[in-house]
ChimeraX commands (.cxc) that place a marker at each C-alpha (Angstrom):
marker #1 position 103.19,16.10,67.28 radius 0.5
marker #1 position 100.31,14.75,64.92 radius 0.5
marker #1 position 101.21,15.82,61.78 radius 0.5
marker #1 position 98.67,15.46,58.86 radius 0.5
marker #1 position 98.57,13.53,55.65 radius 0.5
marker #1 position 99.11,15.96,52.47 radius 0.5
marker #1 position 97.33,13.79,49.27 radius 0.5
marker #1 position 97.92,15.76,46.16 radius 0.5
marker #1 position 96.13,14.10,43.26 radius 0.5
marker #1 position 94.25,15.49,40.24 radius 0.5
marker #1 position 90.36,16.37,40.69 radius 0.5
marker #1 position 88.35,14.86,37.70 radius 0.5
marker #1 position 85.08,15.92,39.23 radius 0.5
marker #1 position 86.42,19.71,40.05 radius 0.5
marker #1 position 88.06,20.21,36.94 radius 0.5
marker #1 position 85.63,20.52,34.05 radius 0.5
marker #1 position 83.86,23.12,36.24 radius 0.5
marker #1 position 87.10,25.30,36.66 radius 0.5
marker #1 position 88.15,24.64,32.83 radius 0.5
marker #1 position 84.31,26.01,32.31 radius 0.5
marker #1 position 85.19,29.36,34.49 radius 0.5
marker #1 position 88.69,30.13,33.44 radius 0.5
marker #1 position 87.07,30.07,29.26 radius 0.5
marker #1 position 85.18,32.01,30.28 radius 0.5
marker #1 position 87.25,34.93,31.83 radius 0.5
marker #1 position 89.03,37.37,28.99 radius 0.5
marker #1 position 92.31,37.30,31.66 radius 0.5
marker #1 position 92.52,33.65,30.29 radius 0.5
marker #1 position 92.36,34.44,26.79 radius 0.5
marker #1 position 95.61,32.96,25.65 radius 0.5
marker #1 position 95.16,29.87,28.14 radius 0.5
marker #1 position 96.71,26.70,26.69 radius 0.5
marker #1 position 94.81,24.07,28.08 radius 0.5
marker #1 position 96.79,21.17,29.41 radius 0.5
marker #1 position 95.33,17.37,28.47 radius 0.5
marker #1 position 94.52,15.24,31.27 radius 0.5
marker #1 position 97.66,13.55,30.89 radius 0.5
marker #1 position 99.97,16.40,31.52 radius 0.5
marker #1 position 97.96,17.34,34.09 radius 0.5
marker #1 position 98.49,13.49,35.81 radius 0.5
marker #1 position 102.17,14.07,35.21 radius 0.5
marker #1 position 102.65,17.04,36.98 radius 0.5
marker #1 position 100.69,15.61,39.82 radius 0.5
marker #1 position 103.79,13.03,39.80 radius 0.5
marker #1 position 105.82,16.17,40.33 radius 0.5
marker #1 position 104.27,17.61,42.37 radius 0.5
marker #1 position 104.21,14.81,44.64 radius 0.5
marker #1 position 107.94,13.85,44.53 radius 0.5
marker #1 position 108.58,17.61,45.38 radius 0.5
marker #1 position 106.38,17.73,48.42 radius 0.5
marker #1 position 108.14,14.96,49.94 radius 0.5
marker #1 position 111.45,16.81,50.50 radius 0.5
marker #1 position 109.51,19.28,52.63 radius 0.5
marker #1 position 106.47,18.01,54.14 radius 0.5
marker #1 position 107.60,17.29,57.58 radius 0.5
marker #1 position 109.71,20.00,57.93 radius 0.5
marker #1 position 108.01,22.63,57.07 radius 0.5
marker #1 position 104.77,21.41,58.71 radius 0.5
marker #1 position 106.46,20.95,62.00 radius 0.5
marker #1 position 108.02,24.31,61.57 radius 0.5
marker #1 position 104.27,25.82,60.98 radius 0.5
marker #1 position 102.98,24.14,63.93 radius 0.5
marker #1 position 105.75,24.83,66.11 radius 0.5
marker #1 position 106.04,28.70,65.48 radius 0.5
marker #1 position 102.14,29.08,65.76 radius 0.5
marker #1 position 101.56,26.83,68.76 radius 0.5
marker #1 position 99.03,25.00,66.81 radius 0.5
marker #1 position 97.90,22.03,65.16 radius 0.5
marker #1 position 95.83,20.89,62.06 radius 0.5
marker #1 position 92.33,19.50,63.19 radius 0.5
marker #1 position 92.35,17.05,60.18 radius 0.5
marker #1 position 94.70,13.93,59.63 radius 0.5
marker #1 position 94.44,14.12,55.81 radius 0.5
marker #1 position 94.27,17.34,53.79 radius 0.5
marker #1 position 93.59,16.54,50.30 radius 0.5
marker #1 position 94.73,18.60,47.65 radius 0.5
marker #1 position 92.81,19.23,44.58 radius 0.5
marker #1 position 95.04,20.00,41.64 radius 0.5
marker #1 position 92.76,21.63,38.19 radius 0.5
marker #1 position 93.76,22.05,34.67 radius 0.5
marker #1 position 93.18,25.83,35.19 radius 0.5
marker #1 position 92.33,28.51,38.55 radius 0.5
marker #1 position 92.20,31.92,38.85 radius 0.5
marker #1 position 93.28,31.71,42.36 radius 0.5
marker #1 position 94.24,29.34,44.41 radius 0.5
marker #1 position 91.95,28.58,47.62 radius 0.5
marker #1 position 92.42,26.70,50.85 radius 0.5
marker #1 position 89.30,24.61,51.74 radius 0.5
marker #1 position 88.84,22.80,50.08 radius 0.5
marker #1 position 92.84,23.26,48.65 radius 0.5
marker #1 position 92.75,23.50,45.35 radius 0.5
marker #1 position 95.64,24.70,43.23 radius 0.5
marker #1 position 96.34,24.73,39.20 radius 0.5
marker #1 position 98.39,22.79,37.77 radius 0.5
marker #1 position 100.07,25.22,35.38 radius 0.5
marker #1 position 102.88,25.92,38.45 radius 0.5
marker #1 position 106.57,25.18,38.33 radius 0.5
marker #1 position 107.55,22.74,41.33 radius 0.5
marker #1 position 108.94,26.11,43.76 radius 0.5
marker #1 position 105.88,28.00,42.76 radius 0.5
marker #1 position 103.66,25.05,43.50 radius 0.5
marker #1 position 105.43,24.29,47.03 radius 0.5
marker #1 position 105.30,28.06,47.88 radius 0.5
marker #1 position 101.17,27.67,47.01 radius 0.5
marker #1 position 100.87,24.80,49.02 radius 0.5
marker #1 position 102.52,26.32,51.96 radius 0.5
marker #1 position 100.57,29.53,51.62 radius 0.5
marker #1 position 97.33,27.49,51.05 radius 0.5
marker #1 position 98.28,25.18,54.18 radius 0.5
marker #1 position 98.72,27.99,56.30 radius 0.5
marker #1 position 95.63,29.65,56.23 radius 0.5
marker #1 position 94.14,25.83,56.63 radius 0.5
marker #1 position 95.92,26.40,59.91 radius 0.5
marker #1 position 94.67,29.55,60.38 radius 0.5
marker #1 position 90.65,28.56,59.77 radius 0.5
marker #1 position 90.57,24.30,61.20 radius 0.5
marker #1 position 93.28,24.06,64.32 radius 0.5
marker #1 position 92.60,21.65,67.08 radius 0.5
marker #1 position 92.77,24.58,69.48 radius 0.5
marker #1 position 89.69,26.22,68.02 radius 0.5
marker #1 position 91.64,29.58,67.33 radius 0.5
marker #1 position 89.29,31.88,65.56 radius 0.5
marker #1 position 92.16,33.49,63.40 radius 0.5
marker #1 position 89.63,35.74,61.20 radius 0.5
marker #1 position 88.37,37.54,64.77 radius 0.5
marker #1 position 92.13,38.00,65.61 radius 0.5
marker #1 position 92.72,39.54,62.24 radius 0.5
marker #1 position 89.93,41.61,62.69 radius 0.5
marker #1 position 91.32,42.80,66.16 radius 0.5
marker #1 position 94.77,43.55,65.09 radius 0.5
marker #1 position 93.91,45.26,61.53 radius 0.5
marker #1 position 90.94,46.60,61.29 radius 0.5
marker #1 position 91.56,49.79,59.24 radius 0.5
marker #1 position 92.18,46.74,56.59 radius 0.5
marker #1 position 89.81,45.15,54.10 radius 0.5
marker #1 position 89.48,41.42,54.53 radius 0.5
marker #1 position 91.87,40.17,51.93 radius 0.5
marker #1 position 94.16,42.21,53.13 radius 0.5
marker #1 position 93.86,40.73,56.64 radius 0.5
marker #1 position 93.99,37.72,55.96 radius 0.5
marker #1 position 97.25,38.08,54.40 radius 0.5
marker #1 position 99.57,40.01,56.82 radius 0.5
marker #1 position 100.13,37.10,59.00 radius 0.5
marker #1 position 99.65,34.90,56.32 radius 0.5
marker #1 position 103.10,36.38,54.60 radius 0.5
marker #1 position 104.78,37.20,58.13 radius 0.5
marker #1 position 104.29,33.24,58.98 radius 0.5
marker #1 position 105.70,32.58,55.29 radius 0.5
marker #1 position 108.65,35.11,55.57 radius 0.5
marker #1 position 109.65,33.23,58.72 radius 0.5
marker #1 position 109.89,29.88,56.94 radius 0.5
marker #1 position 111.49,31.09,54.47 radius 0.5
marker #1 position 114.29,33.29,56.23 radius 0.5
marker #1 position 114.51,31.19,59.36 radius 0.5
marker #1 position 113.58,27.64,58.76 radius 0.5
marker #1 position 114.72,27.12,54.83 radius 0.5
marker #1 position 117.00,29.77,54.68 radius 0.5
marker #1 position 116.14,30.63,51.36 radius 0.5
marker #1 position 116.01,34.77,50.62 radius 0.5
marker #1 position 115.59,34.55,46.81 radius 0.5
marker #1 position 112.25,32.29,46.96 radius 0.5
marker #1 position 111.11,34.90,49.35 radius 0.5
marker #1 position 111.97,37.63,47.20 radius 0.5
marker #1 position 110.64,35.51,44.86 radius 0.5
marker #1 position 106.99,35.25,46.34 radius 0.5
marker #1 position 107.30,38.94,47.08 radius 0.5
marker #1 position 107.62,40.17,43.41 radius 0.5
marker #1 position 105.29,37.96,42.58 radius 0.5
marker #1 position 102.45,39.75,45.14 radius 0.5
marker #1 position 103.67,42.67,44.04 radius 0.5
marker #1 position 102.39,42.00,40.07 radius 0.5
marker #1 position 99.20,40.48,41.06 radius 0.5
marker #1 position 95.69,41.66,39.92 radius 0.5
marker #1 position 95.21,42.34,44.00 radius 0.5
marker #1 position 96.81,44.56,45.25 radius 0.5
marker #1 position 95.90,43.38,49.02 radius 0.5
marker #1 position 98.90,41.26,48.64 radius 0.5
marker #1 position 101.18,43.68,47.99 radius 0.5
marker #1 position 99.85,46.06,51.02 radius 0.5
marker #1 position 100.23,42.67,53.27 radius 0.5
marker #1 position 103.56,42.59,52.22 radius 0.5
marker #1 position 104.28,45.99,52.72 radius 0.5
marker #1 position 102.76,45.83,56.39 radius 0.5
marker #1 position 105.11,43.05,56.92 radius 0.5
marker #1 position 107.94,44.90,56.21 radius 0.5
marker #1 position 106.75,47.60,58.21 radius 0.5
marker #1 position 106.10,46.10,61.22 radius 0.5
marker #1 position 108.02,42.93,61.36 radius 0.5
marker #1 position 107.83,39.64,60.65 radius 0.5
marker #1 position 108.57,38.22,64.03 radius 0.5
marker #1 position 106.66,40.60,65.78 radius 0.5
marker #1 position 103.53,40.19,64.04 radius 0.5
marker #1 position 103.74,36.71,64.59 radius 0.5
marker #1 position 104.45,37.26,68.42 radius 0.5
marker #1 position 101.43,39.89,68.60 radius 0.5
marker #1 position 99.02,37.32,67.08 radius 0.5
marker #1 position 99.40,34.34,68.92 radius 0.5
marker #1 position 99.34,36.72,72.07 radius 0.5
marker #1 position 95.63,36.69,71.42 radius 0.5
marker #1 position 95.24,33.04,71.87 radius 0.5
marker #1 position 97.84,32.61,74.67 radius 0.5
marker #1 position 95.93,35.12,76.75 radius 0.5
marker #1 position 93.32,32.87,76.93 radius 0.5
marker #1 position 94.78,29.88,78.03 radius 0.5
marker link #1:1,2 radius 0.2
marker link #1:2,3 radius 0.2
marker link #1:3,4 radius 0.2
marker link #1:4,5 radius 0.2
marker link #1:5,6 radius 0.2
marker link #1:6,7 radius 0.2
marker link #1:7,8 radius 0.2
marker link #1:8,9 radius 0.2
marker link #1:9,10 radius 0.2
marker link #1:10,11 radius 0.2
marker link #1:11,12 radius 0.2
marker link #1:12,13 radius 0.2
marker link #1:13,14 radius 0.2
marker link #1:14,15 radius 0.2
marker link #1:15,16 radius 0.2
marker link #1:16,17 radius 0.2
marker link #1:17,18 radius 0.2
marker link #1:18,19 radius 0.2
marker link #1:19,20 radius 0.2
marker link #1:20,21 radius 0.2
marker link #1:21,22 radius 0.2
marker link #1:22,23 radius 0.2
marker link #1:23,24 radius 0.2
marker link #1:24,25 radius 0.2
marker link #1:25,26 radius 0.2
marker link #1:26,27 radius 0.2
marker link #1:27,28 radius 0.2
marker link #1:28,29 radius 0.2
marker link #1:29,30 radius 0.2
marker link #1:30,31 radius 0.2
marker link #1:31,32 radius 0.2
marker link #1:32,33 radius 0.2
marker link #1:33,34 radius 0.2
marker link #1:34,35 radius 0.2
marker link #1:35,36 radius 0.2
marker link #1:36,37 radius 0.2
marker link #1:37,38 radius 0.2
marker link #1:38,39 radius 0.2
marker link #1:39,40 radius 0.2
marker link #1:40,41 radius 0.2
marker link #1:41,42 radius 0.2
marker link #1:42,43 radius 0.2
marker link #1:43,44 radius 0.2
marker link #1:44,45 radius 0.2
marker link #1:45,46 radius 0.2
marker link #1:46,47 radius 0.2
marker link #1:47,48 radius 0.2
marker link #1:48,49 radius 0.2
marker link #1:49,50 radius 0.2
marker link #1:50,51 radius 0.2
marker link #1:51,52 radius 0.2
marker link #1:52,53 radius 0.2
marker link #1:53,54 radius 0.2
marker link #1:54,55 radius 0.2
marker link #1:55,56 radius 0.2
marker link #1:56,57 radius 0.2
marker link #1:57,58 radius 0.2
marker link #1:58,59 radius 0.2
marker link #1:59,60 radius 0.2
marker link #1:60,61 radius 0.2
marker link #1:61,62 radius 0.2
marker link #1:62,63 radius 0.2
marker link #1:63,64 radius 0.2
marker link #1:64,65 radius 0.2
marker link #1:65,66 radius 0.2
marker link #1:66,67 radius 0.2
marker link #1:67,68 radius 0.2
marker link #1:68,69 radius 0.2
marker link #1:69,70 radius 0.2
marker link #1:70,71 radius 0.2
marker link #1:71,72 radius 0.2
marker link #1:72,73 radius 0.2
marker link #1:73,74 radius 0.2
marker link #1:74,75 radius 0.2
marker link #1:75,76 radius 0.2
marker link #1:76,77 radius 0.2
marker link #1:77,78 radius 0.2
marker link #1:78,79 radius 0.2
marker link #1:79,80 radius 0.2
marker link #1:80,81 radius 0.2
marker link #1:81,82 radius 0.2
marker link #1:82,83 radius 0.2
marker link #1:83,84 radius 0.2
marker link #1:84,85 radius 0.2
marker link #1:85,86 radius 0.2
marker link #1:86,87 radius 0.2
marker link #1:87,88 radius 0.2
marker link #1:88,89 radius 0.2
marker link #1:89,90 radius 0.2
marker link #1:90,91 radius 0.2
marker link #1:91,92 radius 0.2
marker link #1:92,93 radius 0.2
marker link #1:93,94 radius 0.2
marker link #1:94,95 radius 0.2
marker link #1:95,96 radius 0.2
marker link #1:96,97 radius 0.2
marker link #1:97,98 radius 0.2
marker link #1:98,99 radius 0.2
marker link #1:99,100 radius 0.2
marker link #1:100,101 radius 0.2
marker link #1:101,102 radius 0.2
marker link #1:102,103 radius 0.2
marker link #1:103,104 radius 0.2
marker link #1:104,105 radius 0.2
marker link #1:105,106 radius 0.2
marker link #1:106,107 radius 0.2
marker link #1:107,108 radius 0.2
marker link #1:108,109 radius 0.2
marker link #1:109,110 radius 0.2
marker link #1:110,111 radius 0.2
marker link #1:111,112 radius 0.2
marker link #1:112,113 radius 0.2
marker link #1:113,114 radius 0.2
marker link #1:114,115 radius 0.2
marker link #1:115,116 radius 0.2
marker link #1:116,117 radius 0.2
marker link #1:117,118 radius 0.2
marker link #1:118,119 radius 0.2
marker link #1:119,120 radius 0.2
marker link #1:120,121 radius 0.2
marker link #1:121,122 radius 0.2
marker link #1:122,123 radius 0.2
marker link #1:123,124 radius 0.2
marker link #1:124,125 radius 0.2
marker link #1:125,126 radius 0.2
marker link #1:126,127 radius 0.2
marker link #1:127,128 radius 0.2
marker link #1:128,129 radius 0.2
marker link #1:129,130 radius 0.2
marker link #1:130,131 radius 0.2
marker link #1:131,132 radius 0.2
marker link #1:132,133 radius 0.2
marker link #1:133,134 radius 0.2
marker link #1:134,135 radius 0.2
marker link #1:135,136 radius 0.2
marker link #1:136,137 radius 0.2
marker link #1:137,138 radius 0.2
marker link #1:138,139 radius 0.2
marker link #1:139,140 radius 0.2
marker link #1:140,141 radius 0.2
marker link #1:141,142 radius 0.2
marker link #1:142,143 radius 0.2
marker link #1:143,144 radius 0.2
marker link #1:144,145 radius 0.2
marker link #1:145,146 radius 0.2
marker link #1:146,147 radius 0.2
marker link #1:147,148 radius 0.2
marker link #1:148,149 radius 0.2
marker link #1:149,150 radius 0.2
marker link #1:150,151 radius 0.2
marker link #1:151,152 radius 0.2
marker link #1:152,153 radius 0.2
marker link #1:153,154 radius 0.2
marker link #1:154,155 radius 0.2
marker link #1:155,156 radius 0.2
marker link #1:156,157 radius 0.2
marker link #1:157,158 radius 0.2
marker link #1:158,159 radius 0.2
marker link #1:159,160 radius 0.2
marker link #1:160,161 radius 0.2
marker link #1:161,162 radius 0.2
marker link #1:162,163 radius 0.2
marker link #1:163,164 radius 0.2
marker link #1:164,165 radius 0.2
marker link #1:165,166 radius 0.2
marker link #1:166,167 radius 0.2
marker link #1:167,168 radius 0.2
marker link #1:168,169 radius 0.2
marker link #1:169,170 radius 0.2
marker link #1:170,171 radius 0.2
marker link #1:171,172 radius 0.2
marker link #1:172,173 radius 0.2
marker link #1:173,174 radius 0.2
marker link #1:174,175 radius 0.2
marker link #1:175,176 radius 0.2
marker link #1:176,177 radius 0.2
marker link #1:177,178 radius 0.2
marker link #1:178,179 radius 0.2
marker link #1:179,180 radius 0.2
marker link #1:180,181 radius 0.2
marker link #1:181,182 radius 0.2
marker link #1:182,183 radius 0.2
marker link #1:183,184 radius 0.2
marker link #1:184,185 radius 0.2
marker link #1:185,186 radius 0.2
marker link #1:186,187 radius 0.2
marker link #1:187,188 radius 0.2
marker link #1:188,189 radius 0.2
marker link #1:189,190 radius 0.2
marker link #1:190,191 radius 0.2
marker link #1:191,192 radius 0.2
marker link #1:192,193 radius 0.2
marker link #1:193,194 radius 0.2
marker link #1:194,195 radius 0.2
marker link #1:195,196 radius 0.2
marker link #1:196,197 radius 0.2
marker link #1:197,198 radius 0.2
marker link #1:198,199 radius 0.2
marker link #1:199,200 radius 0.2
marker link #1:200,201 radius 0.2
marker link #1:201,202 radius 0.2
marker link #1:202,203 radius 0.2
marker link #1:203,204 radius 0.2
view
């Protein structure tokens, strides 16, 4: 399996425009803004706690989804400051701890998975297909969480971070996280999983 490159590194270009956005948005009143050097450092971090997980879990995304990252590099962009984080380009803030980071990453990696695979799945129609009393946020999400459920339960064997991540969605400004979640837990990790890629293997 051909396995992409993850570079984390800090954005020079990128950054002045998000430090620009997140002064101006009252959520980010009390925003301490980190110096370029701090920023550098946790890039350091950041990178030295990838490393203990990269293959894994991007074998074990691959593997459970049948598919396989179009691109041998994926940069990713780390900022001084971001509202949310986004997946293409990947760009993530550097105010995370090293778990919340990694559990970004993965998130952000997924759906990466989900929108550029070598097998030219068209995840949004699926989505569309298997939710579509759901806004798009929301769909985006469901298997999104499932696929992140399963590494956590399954492949890392790690129920706090999950519960973790799940809290987390729970206390976020949008609430189409939580109601992924919640769909999750309603209709099954696994299964949602198996229902989606159903739509792919069909057409094999």
């Amino acid at each position: 399996m051909e396995l992409p490159k993850i570079r984390i590194k800090y954005n020079k270009f990128l950054d002045p425009i998000f430090k620009t956005y997140i002064k101006s948005n009252p959520k980010w009143k009390d925003w301490v803004e980190p110096t370029e050097a701090e920023v550098k450092d946790r890039v350091k971090k950041y990178k030295k706690e990838w490393v203990k997980y990269e293959k894994k879990i991007l074998e074990g995304i691959c593997e459970l989804l049948d598919l396989n990252f179009s691109q041998n590099i994926i940069d990713v962009h780390i900022v001084s400051g971001n509202d949310r984080q986004f997946s293409n380009p990947v760009v993530i803030k550097s105010g995370f701890k090293l778990d919340e980071f990694i559990e970004s990453l993965i998130h952000e990696l997924i759906h990466r998975l989900f929108s550029d695979n070598v097998q030219n799945v068209i995840a949004g129609k699926i989505f569309l297909e298997m939710f579509p009393d759901e806004n798009e946020l929301t769909r985006n999400h469901i298997i999104t969480h499932a696929v992140l459920k399963f590494i956590y339960l399954d492949f890392l064997k790690d129920k706090e971070k999950l519960e973790v991540n799940r809290e987390k969605s729970s206390k976020s400004s949008f609430p189409e996280y939580k109601r992924a979640w919640d769909i999750v837990e309603e209709r099954g990790y696994k299964e949602l999983i198996a229902e989606f890629k159903k739509h792919y293997h069909k057409e094999k």
